[in-house]
FIMAR-587666 format. One line per 3 residues: for each residue z, x, y of N, C-alpha, C. Coordinates in Angstrom, 2 decimals, padded with zeros to 5 digits. Atoms other than C-alpha are relative to their C-alpha. Example, Ala and Ser with C-alpha at 12.3 -4.5 7.8 and 13.67 -1.06 7.14 Angstrom:
<atoms>
000.00/000.89/-001.19/007.80/012.30/-004.50/000.00/000.90/001.20; -000.06/-000.82/-001.19/007.14/013.67/-001.06/000.73/-000.77/001.09 $
</atoms>
This chain:
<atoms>
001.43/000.03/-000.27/009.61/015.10/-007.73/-000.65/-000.99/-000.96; 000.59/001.26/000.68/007.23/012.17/-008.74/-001.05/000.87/-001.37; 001.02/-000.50/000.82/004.67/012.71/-011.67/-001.65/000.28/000.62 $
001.30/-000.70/-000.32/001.47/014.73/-011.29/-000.86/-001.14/-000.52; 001.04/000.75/000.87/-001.79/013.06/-011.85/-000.58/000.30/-000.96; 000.71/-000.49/001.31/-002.65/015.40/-014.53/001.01/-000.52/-000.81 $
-001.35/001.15/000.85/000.67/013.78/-016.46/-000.10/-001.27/-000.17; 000.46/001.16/000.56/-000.57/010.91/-015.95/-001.45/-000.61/-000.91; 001.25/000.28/000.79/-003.94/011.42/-017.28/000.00/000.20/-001.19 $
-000.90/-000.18/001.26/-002.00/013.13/-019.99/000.49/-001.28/-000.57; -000.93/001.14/000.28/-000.17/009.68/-020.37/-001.14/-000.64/-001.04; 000.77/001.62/000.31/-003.08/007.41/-020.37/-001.03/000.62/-000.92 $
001.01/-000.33/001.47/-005.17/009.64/-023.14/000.93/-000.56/-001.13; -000.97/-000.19/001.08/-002.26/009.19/-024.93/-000.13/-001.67/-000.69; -000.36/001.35/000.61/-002.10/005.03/-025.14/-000.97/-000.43/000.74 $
001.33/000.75/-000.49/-005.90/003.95/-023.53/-000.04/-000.53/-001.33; 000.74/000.80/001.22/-007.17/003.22/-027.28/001.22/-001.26/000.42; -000.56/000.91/000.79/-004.60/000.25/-027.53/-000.02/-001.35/001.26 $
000.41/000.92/-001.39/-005.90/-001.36/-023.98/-001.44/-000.48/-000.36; 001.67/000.63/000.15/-008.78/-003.55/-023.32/-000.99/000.98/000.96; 000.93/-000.85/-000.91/-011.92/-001.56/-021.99/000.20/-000.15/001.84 $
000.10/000.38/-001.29/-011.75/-003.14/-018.45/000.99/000.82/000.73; -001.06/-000.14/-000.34/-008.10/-001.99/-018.28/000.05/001.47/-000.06; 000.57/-001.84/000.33/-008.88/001.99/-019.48/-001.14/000.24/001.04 $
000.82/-000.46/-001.45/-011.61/001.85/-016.94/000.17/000.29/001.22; -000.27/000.12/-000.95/-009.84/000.84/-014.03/000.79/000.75/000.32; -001.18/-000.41/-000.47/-007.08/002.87/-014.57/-000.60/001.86/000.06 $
000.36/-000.76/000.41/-009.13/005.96/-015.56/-000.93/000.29/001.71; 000.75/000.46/-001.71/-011.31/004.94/-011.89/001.19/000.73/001.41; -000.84/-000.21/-000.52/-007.85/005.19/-010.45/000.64/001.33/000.27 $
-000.28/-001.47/000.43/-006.68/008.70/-011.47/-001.07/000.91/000.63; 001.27/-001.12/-000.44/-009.95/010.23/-010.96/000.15/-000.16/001.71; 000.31/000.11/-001.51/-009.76/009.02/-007.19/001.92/000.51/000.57 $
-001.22/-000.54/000.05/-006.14/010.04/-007.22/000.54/001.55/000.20; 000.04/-001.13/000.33/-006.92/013.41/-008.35/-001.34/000.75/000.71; 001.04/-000.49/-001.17/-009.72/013.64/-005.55/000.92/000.01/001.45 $
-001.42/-000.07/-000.85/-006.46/012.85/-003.08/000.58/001.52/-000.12; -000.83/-000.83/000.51/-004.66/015.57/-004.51/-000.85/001.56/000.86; 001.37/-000.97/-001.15/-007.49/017.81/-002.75/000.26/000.10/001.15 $
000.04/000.42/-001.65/-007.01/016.63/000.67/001.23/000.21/000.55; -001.68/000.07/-000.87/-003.09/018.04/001.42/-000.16/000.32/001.24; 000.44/-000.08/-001.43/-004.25/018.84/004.67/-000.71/-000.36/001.23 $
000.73/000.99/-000.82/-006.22/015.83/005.85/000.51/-001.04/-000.58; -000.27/001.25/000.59/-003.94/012.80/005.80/-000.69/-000.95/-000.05; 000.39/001.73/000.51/-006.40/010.49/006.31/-000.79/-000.13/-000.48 $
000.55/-000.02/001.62/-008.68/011.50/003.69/001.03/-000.37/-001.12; -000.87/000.01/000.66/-005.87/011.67/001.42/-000.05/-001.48/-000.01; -000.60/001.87/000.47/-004.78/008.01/002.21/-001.14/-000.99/-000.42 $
001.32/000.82/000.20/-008.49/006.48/002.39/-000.39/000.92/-001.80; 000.46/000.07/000.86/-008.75/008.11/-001.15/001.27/-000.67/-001.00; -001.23/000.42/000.88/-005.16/007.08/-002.45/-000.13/-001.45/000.24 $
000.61/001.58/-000.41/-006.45/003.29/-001.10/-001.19/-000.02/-001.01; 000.75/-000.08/000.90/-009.03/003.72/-003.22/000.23/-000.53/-000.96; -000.50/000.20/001.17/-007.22/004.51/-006.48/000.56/-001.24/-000.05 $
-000.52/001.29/000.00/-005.08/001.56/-005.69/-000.81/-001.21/-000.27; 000.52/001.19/000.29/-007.91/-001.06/-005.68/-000.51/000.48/-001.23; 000.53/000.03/001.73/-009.21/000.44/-008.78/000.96/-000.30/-000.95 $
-001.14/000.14/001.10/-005.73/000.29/-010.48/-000.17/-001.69/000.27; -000.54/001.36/000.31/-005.47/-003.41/-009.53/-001.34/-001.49/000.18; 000.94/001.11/-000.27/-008.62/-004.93/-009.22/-000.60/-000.11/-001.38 $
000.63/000.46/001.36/-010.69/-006.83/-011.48/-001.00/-001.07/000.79; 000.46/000.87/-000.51/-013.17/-009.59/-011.35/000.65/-001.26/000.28; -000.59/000.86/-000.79/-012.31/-012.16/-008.92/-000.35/-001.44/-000.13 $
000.81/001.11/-000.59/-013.02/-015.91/-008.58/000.81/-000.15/000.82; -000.51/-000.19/-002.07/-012.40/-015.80/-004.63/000.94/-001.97/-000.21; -000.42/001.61/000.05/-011.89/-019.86/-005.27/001.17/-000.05/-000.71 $
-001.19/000.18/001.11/-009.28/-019.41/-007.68/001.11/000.82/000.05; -000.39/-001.19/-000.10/-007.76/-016.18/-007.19/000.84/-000.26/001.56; -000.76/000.37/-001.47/-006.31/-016.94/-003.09/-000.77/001.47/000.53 $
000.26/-001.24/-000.66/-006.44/-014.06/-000.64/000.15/001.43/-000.45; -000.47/-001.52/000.95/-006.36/-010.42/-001.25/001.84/000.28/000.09; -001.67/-000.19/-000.24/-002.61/-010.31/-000.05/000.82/-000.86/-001.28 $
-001.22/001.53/001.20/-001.74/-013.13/-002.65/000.01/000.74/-000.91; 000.25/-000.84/001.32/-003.84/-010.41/-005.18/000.92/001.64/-000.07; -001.53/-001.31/-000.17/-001.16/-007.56/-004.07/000.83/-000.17/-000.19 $
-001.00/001.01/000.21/001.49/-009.62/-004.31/000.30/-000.15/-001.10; -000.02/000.29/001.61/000.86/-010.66/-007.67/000.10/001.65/-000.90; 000.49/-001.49/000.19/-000.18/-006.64/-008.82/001.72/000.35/000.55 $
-001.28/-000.63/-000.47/003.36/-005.87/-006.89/001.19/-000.69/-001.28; -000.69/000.48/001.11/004.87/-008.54/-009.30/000.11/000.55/-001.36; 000.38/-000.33/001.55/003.55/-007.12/-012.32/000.66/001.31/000.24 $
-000.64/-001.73/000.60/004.55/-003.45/-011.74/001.18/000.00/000.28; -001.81/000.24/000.17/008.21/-004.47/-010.89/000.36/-000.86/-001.20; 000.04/000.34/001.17/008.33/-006.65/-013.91/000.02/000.64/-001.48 $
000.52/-001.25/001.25/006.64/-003.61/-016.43/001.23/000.82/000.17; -000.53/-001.12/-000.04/009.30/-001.33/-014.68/001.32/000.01/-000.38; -001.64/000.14/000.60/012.62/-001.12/-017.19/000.47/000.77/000.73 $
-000.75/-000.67/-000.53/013.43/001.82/-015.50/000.72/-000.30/001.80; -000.41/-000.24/-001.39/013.64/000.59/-011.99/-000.67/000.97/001.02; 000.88/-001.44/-000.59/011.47/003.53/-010.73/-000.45/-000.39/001.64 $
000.73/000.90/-001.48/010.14/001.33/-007.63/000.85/-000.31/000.41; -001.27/000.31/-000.93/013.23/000.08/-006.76/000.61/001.36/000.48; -000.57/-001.17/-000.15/014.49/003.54/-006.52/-000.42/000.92/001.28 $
000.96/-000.49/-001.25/011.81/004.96/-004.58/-000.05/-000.88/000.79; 000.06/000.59/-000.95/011.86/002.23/-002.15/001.20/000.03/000.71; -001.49/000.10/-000.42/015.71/002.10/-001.49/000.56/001.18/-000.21 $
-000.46/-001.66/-000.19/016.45/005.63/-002.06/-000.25/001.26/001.05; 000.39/-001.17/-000.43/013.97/008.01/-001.72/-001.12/-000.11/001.36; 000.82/000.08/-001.00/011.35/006.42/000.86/000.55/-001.11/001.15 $
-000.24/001.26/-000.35/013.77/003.74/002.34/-000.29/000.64/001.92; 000.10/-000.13/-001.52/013.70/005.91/006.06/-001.48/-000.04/000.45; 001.40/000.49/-000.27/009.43/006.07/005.98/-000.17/-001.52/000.19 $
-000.01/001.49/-000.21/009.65/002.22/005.04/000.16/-000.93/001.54; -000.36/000.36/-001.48/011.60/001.58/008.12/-001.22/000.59/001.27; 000.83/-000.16/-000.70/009.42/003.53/010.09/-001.49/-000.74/000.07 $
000.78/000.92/000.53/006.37/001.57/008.77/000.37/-001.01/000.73; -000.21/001.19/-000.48/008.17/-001.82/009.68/000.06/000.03/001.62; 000.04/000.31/-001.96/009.02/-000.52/013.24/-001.00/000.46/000.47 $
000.94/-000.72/-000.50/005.61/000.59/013.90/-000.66/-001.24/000.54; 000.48/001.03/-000.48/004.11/-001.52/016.36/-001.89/-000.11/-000.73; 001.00/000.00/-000.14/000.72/000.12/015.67/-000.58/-000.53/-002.23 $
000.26/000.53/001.13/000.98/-001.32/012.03/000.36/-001.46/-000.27; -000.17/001.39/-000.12/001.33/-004.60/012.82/-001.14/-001.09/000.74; 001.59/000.16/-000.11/-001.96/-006.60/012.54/000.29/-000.85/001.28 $
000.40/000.58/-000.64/-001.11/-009.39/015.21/000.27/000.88/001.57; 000.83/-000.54/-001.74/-000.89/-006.44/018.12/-001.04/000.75/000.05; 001.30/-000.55/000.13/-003.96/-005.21/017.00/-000.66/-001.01/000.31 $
000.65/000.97/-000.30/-005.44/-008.92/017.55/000.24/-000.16/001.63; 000.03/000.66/-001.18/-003.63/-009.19/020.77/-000.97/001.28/001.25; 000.27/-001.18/-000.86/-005.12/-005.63/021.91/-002.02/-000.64/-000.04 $
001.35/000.31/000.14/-009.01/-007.04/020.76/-000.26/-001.09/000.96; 000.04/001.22/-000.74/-008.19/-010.22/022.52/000.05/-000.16/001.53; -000.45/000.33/-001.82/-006.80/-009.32/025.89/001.06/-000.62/000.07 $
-000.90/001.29/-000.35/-003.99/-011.56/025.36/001.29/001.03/000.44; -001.00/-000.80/-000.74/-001.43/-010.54/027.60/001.36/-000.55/000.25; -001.48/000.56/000.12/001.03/-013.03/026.74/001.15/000.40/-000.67 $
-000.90/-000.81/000.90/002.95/-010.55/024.31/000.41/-000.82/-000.91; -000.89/000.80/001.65/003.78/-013.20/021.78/-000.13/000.88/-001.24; -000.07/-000.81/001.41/002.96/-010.31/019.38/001.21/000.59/000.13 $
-001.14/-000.68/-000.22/005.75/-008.83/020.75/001.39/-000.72/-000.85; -000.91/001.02/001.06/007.76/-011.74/019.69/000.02/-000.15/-001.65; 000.43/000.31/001.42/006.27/-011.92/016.48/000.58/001.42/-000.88 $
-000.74/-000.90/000.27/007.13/-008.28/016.02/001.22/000.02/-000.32; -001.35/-000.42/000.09/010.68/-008.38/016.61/000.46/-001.13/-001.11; -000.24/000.90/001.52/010.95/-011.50/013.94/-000.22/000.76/-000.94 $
000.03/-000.68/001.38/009.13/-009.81/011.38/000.78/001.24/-000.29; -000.92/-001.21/-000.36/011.04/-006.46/012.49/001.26/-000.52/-001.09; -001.58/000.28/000.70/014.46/-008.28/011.43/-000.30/-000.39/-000.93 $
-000.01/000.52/001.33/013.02/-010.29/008.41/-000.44/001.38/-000.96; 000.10/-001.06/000.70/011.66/-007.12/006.74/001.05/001.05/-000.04; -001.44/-000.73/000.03/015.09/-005.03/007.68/000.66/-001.10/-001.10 $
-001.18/000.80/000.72/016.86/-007.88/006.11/-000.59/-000.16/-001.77; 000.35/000.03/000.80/014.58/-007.62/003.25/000.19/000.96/-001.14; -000.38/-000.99/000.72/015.21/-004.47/002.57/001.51/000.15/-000.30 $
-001.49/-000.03/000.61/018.95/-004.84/002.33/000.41/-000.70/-000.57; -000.26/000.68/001.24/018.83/-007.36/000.21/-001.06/000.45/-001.03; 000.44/-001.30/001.41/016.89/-004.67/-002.23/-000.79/-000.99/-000.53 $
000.85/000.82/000.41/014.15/-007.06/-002.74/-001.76/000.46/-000.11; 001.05/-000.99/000.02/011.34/-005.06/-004.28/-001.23/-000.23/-000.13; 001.00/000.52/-000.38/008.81/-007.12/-004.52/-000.48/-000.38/001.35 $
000.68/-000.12/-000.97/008.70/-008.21/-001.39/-000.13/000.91/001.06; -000.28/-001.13/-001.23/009.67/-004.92/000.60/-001.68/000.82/-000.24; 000.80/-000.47/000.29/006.57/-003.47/-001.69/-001.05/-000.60/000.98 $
000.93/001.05/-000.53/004.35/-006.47/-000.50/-000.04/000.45/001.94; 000.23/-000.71/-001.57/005.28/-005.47/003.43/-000.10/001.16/000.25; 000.94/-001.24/000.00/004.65/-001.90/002.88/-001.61/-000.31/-000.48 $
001.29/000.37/000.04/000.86/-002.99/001.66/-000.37/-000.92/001.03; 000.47/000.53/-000.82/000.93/-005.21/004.24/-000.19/000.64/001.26; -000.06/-001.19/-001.10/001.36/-002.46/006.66/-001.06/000.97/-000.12 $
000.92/-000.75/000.31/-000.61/-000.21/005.11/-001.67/-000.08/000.16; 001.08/000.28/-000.21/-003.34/-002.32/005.02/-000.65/000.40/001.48; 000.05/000.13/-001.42/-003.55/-002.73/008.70/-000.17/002.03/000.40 $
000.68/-001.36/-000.28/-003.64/001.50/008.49/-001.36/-000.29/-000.32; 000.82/-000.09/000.61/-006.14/001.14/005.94/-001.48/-000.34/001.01; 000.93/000.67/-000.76/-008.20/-001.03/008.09/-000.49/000.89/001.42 $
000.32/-001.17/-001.03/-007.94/001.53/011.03/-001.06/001.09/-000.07; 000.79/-001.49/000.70/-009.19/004.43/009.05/-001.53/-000.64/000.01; 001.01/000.51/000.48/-011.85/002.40/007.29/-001.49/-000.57/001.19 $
000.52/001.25/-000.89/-013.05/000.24/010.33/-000.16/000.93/001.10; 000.26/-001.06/-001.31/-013.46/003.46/012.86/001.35/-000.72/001.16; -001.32/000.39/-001.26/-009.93/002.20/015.12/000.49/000.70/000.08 $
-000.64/-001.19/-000.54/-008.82/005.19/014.82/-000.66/001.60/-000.47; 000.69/-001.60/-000.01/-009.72/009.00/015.34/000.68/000.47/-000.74; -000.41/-000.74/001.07/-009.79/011.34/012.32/000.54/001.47/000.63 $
-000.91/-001.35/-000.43/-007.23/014.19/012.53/000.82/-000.47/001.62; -000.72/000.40/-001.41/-005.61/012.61/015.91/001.34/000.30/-000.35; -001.34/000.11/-000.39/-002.47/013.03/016.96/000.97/-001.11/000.48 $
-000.57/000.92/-000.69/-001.79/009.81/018.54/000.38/-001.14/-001.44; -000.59/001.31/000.96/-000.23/006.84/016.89/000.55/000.24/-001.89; -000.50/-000.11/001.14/000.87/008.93/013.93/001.45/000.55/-001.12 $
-001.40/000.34/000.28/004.61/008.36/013.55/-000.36/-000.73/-001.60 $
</atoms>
């Protein structure tokens, strides 16, 4: 079993003084919205729209949009850093261990895959998302078996997002049943 968020709030009383304010804020932002998750075991998509939350508080900061690239480049980078920090491996573990059959499910989910959400807004009835699917399908399988944790992380957030965006953006009905493989 992973660590509680009270363990971790335990943690971060423990070694905040020796961080910069910005960095004790964000992470302190994070927890608290973490530990408003922790509330919600019975409404996943509260739960996730508050565990999305914590996440941009853990990794955000001020931006220059001009300098900085897209938000995916700023996940990316944030994915770099916490596989980098992690001696133990902890992320690799949980990705290739303990969550590697969710992952998969994730990658084969059509309804988490932003360009058939464009082709469903569009009308386009040429299915090239379809195509596009079954590429990214095999490059993210193949990603994951070559235990590549940065970027397997990076296409789970990239997936996620595309929930995120559901929830957030009214595309999908709260408490439904449908589309939630």
């Amino acid at each position: 079993m992973g660590t509680t968020t009270a363990e971790l709030k335990a943690q971060h009383r423990d070694i905040r003084d020796g961080y910069p304010e910005a960095l004790r804020m964000r992470i302190h932002r994070a927890l608290r919205w973490l530990t408003r998750a922790e509330v919600e075991m019975s409404d996943d998509d509260a739960r996730f729209v508050f565990q999305w939350i914590a996440l941009n508080a853990a990794y955000s900061r001020e931006f220059d949009f001009s300098r900085d690239g897209s938000e995916r480049d700023r996940v990316r980078s944030f994915c770099e850093t916490l596989v980098a920090l992690d001696a133990k491996k902890r992320l690799h573990h949980a990705l290739f261990q303990q969550f590697s059959g969710p992952i998969c499910d994730l990658i084969e989910n059509k309804f988490t895959f932003e360009p058939f959400w464009r082709a469903v807004r569009t009308h386009d009835s040429s299915n090239q998302w379809e195509t596009r699917f079954a590429s990214n399908k095999r490059a993210a399988l193949a990603t994951m078996k070559q235990n590549d944790t940065v970027t397997v992380l990076s296409i789970v957030f990239d997936r996620l997002y595309v929930l995120r965006n559901q929830l957030v953006h009214g595309g999908s009905t709260w408490n439904s049943d449908t589309n939630r493989v």
